[in-house]
C-alpha positions as CSV (number, residue, x, y, z in Angstrom):
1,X,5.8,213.2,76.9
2,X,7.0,216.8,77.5
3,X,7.9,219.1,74.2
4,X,11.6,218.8,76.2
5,X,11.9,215.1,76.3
6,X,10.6,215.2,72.6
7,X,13.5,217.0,71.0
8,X,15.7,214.9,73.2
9,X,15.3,212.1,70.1
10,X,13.9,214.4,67.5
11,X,17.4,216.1,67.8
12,X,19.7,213.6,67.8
13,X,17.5,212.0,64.3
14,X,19.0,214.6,62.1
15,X,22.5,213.1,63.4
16,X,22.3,210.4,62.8
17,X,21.0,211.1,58.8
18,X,23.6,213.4,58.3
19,X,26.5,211.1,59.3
20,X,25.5,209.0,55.8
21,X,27.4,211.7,54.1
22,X,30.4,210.0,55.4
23,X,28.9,206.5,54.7
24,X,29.2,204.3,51.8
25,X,25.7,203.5,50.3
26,X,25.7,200.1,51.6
27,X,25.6,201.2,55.4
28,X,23.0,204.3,55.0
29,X,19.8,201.9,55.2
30,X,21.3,201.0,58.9
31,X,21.7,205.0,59.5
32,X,18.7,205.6,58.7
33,X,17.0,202.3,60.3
34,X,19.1,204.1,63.7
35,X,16.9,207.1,63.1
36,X,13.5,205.8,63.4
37,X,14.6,203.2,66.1
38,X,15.2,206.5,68.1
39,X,11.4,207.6,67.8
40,X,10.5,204.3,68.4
41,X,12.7,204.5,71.7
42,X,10.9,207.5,72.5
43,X,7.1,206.7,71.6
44,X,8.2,203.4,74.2
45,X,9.5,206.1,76.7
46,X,6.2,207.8,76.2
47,X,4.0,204.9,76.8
48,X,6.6,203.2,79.8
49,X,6.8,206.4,82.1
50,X,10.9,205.3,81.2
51,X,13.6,207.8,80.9
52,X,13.0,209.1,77.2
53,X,17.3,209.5,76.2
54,X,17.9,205.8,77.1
55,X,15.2,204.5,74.9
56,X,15.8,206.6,72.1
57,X,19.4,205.3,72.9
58,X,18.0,201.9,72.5
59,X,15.7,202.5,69.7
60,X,18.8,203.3,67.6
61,X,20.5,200.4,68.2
62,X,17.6,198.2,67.4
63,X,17.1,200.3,64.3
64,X,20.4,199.9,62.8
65,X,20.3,196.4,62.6
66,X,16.8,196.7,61.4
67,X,18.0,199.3,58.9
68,X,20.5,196.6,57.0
69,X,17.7,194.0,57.4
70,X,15.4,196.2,55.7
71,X,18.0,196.5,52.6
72,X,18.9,193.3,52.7
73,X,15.0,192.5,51.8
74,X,14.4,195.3,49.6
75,X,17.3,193.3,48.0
76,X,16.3,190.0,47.7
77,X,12.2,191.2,47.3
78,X,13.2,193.3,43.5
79,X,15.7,190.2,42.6
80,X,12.3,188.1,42.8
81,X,10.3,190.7,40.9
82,X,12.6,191.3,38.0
83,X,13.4,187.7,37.3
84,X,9.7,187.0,37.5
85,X,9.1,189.9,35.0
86,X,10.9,188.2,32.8
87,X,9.5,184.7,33.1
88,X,5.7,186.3,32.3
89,X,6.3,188.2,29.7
90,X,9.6,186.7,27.7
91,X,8.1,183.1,25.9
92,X,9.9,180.1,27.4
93,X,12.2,182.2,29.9
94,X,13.3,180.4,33.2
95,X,14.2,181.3,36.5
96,X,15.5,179.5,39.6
97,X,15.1,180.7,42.7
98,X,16.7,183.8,44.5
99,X,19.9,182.6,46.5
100,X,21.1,184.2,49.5
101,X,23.0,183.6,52.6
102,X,23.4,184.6,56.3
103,X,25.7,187.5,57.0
104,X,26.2,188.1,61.0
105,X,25.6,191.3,61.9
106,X,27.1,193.2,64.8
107,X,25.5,196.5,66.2
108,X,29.3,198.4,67.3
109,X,27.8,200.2,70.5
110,X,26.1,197.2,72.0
111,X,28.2,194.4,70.7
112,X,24.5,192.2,69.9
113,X,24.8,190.4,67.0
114,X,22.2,189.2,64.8
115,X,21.9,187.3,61.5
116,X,20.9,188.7,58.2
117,X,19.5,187.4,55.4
118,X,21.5,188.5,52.3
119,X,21.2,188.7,48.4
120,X,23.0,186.6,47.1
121,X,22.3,185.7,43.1
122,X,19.3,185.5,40.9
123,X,19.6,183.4,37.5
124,X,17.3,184.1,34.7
125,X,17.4,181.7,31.5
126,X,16.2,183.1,27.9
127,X,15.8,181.8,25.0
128,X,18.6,183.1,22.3
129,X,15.6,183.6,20.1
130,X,13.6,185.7,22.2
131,X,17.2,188.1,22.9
132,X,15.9,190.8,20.3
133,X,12.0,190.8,20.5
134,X,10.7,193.3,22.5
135,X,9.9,191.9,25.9
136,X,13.5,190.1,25.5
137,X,15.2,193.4,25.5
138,X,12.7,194.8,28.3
139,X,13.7,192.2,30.0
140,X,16.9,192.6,29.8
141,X,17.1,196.2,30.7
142,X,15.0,195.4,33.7
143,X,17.9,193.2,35.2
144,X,20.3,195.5,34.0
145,X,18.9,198.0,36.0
146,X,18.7,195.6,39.1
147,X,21.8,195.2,38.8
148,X,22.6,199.1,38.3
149,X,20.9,199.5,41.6
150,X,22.8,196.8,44.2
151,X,25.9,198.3,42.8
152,X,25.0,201.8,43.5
153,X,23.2,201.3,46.9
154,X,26.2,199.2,48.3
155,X,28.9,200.8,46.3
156,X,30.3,197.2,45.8
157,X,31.0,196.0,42.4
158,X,28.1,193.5,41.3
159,X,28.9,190.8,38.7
160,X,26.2,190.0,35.7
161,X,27.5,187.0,33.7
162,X,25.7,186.1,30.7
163,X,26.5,182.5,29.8
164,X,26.0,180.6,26.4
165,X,26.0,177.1,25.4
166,X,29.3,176.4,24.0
167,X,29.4,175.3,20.4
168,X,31.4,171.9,18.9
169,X,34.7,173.1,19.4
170,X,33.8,174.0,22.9
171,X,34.0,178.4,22.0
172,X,30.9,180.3,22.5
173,X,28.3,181.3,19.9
174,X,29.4,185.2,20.9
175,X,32.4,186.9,21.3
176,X,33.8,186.2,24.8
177,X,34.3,189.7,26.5
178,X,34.2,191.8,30.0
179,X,32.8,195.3,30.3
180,X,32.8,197.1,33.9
181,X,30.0,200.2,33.9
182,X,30.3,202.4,37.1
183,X,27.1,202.8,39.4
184,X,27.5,205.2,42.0
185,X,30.6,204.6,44.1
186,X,30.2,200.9,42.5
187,X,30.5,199.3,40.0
188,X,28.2,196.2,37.0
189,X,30.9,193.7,35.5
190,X,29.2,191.9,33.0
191,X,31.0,188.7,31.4
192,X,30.3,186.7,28.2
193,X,31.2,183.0,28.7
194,X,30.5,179.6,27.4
195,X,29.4,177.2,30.0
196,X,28.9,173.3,29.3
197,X,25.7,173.5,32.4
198,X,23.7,175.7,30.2
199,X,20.9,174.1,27.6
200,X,21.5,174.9,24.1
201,X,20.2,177.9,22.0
202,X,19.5,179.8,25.4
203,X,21.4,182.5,27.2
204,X,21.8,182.2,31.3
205,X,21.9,185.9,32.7
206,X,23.4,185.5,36.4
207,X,23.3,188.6,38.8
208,X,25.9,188.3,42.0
209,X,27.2,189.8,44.9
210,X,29.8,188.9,47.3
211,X,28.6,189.4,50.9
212,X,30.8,189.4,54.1
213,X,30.6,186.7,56.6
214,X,30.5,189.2,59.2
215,X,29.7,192.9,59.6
216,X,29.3,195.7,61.8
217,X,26.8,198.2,61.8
């Protein structure tokens, strides 16, 4: 490929980073995915003999849809790992599963549409009687911090509901209460609540988000 047809796509990169100042957080993975979809376009011009500005063009739209894939995973992958740091190291902590489900995801310039695999709630269960030993509290601030993290990289509001057995007159053992804690351009609501589902003398920490049925990227 020519040093000409090379800046074609190296030029328009920059672009299309600097447009995520004018993004929320949640879409700059997709920017960014657009980005390297262009040098992709243009390594596949290289390697075709094909017109080097419609690949890149191509590249990028691939690459935004792989962009919000990409976060979508990242996602999901550090819900695993932090409620799986807490099931090793906190004694007789439980956790289910990571739950998502599939947001359709629609590239504006071509109109394709693909769907996405999203986050969509962890739930970690610890024993009341761990909650102040070390690892219960590392524990703890490692979900915390998950939690810090979806809300700042999509700028959404993430809730973080820690749920108690309730007691014989149906209350919970704690005092019932909301907080909200600002992460970025989002926000961590974290509720206290008694819930009849959960085992006694443990605390049921849930992380969610709401996703849409259907973007565009």
């Amino acid at each position: 490929m020519s040093t000409r047809k090379r800046v074609i796509c190296l030029a328009l990169a920059p672009l299309l980073l600097s447009s995520c100042a004018t993004m929320d957080e949640k879409t700059q993975g997709a920017a960014v995915g657009a980005a390297l979809g262009c040098a992709a376009g243009a390594l596949l011009a290289q390697v075709t003999s094909n017109d080097p500005g419609t690949a890149c063009a191509a590249g990028a739209v691939v690459g935004g849809l792989i962009g919000y894939q990409r976060a979508r995973n990242n996602e999901i992958e550090e819900a695993r790992k932090a409620a799986e740091a807490t099931t090793t190291s906190v004694a007789g902590a439980k956790t289910t599963p990571v739950q998502t489900e599939v947001v359709q995801v629609t590239d504006k310039e071509s109109g394709k549409t693909e769907p996405v695999k999203a986050f969509k709630s962890v739930s970690v269960d610890i024993p009341v009687s761990q909650l102040n030993t070390a690892e219960g509290r590392e524990a703890m601030r490692k979900l915390n911090d998950y939690a810090r993290k979806v809300a700042t990289e999509r700028g959404e509001t993430v809730d973080m509901t820690v749920a108690v057995a309730p007691d014989k007159t149906g209350k919970t053992k704690v005092a019932t209460q909301q907080t909200r804690e600002a992460a970025g351009k989002g926000a961590v609501v974290r509720n206290v609540v008694a819930d009849t589902r959960i085992p006694p003398n443990v605390q049921r920490v849930t992380i969610e988000v709401k996703n849409p049925s259907r973007i565009e990227v």
